[in-house]
MDTraj code that builds the backbone (N, CA, C; nanometers):
import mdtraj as md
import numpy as np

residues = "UNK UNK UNK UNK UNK UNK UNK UNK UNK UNK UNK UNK UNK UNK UNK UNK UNK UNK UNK UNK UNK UNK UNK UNK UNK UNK UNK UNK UNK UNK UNK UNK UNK UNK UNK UNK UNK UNK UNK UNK UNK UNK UNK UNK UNK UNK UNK UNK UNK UNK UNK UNK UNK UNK UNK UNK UNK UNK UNK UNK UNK UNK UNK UNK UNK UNK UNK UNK UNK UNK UNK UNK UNK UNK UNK UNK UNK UNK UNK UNK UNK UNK UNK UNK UNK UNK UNK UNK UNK UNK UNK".split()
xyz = np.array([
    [10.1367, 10.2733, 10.0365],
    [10.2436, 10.3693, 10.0140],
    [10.1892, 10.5102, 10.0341],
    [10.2678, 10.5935, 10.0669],
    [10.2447, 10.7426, 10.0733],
    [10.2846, 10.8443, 9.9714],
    [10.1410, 10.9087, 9.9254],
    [10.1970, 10.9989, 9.7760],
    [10.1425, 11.1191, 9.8610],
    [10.2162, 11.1904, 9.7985],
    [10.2550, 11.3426, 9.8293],
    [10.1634, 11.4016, 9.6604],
    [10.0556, 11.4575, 9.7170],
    [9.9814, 11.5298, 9.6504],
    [9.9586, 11.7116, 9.6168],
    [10.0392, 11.7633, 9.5094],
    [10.0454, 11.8729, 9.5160],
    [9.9817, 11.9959, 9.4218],
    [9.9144, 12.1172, 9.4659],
    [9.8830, 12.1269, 9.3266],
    [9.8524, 12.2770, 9.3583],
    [9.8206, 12.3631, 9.2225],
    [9.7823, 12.4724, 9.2049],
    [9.6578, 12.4992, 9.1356],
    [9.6221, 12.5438, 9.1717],
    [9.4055, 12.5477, 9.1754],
    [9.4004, 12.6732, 9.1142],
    [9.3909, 12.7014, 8.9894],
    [9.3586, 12.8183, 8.9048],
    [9.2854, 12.8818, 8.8917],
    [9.1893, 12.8512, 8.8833],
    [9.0495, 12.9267, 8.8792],
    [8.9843, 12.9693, 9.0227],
    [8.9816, 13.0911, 8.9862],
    [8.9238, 13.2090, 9.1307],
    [8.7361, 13.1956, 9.1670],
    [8.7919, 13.1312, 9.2816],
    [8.6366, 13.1500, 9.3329],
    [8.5080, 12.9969, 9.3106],
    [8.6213, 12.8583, 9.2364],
    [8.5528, 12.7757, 9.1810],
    [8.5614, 12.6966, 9.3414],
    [8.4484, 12.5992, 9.3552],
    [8.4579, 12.5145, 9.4504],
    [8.4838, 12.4186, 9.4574],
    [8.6129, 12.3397, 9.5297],
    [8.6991, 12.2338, 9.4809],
    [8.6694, 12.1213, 9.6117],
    [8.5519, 12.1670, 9.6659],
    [8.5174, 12.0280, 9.7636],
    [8.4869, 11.8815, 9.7155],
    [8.4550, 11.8867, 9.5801],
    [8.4824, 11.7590, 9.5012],
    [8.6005, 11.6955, 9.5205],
    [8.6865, 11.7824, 9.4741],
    [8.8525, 11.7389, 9.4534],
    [8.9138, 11.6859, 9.6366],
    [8.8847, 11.7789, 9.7015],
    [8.9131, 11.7403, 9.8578],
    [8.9062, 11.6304, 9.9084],
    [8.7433, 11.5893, 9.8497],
    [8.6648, 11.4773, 9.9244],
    [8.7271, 11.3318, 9.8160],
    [8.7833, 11.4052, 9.6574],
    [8.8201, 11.2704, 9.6316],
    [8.9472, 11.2366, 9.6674],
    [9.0001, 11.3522, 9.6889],
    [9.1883, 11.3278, 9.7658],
    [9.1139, 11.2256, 9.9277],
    [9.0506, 11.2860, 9.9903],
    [8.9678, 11.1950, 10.1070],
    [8.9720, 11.0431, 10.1121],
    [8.8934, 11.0270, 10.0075],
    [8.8494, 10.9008, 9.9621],
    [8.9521, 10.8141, 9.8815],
    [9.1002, 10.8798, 9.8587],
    [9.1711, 10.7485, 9.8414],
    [9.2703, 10.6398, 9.9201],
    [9.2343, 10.7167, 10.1099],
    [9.2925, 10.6501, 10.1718],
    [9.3226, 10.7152, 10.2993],
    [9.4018, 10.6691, 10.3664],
    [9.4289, 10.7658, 10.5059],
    [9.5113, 10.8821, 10.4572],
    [9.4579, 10.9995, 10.4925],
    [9.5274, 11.1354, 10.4503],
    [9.6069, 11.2104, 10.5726],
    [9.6519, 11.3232, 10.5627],
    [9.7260, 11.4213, 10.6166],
    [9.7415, 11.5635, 10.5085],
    [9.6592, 11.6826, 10.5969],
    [9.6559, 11.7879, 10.5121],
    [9.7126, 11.8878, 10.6441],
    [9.8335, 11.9315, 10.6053],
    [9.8909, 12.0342, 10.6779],
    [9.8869, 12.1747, 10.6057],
    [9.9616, 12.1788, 10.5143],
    [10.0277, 12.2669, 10.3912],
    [9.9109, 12.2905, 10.2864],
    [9.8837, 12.4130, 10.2769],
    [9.8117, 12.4992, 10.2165],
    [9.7552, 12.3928, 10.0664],
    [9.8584, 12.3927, 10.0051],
    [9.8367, 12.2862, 9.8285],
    [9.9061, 12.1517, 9.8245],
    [9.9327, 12.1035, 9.9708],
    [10.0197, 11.9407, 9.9378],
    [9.9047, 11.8524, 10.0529],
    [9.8710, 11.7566, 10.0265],
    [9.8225, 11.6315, 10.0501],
    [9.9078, 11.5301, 10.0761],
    [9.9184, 11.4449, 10.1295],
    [9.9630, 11.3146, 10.1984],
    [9.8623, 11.2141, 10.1847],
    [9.8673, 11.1233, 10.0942],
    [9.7302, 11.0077, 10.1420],
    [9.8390, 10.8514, 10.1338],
    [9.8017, 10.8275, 10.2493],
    [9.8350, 10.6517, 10.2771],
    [9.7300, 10.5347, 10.1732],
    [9.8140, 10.4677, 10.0437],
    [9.6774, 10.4439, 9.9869],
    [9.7675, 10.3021, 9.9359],
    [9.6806, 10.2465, 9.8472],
    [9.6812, 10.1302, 9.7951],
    [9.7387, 10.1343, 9.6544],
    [9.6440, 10.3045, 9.6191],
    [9.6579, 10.2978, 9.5261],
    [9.8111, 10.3264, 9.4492],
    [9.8549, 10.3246, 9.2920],
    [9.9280, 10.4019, 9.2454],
    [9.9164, 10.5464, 9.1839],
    [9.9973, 10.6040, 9.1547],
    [10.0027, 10.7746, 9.1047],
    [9.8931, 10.7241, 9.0036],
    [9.8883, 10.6385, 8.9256],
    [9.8056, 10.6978, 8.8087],
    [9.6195, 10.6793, 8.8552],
    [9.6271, 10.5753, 8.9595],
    [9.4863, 10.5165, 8.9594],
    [9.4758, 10.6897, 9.0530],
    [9.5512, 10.7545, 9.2031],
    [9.5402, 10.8470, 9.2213],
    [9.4463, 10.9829, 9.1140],
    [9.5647, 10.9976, 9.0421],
    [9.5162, 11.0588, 8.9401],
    [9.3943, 11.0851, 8.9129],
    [9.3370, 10.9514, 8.8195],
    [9.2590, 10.8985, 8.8120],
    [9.1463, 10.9604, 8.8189],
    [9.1152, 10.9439, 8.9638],
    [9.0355, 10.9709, 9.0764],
    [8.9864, 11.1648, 9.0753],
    [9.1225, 11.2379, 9.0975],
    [9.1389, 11.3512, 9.0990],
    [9.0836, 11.4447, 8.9487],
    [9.1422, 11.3694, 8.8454],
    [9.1418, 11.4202, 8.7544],
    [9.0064, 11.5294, 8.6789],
    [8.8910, 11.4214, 8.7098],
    [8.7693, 11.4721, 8.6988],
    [8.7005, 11.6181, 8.7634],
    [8.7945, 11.6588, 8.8993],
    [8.7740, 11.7467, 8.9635],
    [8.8557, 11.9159, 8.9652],
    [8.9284, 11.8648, 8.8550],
    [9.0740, 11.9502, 8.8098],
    [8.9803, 12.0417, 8.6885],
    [9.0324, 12.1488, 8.6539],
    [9.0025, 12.2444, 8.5259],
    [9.1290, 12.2300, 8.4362],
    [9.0899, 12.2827, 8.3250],
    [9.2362, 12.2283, 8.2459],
    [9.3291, 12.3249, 8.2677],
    [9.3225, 12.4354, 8.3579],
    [9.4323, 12.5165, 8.3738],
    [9.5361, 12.5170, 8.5133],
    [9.4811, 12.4067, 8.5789],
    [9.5009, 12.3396, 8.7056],
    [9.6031, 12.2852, 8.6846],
    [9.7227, 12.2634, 8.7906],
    [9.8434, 12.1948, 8.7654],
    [9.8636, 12.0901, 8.9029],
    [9.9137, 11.9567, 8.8867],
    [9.9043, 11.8908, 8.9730],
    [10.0395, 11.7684, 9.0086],
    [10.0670, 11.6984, 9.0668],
    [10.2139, 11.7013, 9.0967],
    [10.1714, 11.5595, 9.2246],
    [10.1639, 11.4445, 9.1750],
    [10.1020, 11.3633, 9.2673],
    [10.2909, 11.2227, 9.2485],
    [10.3165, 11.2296, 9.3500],
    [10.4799, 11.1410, 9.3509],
    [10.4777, 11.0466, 9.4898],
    [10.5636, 10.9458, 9.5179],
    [10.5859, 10.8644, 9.6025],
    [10.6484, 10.9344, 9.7271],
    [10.6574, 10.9186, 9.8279],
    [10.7166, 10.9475, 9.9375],
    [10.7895, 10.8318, 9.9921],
    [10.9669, 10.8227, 9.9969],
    [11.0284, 10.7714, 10.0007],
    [11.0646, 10.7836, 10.1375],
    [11.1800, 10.6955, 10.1954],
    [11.2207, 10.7100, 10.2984],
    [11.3030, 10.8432, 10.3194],
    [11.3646, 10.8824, 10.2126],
    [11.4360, 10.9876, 10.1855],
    [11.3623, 11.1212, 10.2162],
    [11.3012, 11.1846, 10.2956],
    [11.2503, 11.2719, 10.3101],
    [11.3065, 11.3948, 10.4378],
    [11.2463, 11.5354, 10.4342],
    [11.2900, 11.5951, 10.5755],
    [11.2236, 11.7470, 10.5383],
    [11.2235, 11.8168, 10.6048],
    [11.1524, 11.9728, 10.6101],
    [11.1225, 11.9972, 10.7670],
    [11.0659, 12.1397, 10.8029],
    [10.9866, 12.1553, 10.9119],
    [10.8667, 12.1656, 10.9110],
    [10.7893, 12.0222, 11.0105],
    [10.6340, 12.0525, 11.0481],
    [10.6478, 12.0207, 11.1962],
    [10.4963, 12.0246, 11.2275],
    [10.5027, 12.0176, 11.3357],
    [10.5093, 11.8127, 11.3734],
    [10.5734, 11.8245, 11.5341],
    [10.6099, 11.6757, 11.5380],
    [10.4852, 11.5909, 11.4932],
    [10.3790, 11.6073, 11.5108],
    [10.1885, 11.5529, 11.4997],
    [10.2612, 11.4724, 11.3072],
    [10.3050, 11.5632, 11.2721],
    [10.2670, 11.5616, 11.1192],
    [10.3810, 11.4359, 11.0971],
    [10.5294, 11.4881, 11.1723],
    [10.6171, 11.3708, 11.1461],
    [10.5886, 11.2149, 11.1627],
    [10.5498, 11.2259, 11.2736],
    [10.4805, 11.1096, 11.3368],
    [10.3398, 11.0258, 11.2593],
    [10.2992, 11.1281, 11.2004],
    [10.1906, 10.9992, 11.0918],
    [10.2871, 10.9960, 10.9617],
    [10.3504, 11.0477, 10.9191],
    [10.4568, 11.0061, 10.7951],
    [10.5381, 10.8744, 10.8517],
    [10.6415, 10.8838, 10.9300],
    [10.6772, 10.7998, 11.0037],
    [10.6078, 10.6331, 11.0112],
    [10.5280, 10.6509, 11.0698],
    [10.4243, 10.5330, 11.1305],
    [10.4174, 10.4587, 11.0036],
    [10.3697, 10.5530, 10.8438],
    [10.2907, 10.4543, 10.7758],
    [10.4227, 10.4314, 10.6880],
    [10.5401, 10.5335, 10.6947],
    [10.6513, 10.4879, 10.5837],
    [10.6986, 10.3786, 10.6938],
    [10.7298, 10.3623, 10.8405],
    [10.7803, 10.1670, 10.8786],
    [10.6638, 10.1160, 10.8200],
    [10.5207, 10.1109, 10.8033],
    [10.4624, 9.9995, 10.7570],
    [10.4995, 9.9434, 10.6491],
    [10.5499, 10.0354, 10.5629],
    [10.5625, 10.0439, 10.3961],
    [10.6654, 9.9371, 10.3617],
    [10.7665, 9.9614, 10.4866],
    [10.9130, 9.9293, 10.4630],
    [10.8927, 9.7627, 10.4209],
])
top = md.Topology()
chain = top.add_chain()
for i, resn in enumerate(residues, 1):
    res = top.add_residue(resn, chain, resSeq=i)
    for name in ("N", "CA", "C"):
        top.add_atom(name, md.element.get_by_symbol(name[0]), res)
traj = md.Trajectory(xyz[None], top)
C-alpha cells in the first residue's frame, strides 16, 4: 500500500538524514514535495511510524495516512505515473 508521509521538522539546523534514510528503508519511495513522502510498503501507519519515530524531536509533527484511490493535485506526469502503477497493484 501507499502512505503519504508528511511532516514538519522543527528544530533549526538539526540533521534529519536519519529520518530520510529511515523513510528510505521502508519501501519503494517517491520524494517530490518539500515535507511529503510517498513510500510503497508492506508496512502499516503504525509499524511506519515506528520506524520514523526514533528520528523525530518531540516538537516535530508528523502526519503518516493511506493513499486511496481517491486522490488528485498537480505534479509532474513522472510522479503520477509511479502513484498510479503501485495504487493498480494495490487494487
Amino acid at each position: 500500500m501507499i502512505y503519504a508521509i508528511n511532516y514538519d521538522l522543527c528544530k533549526p539546523g538539526r540533521d534529519y538524514d536519519g529520518l530520510y534514510g529511515a523513510i528510505k528503508g521502508c519501501g519503494g519511495w517517491w520524494h517530490y514535495l518539500g515535507s511529503t513522502w510517498l513510500v510503497d510498503t508492506n508496512l502499516d501507519a503504525t509499524g511506519i511510524y515506528a520506524r520514523l519515530k526514533p528520528h523525530l524531536d518531540s516538537n516535530d509533527n508528523m502526519l503518516i495516512i493511506g493513499v486511496t484511490r481517491d486522490y488528485n493535485g498537480w505534479l509532474p506526469q513522472e510522479a503520477w505515473n509511479w502513484i498510479n502503477e503501485r495504487v493498480r497493484k494495490a487494487a
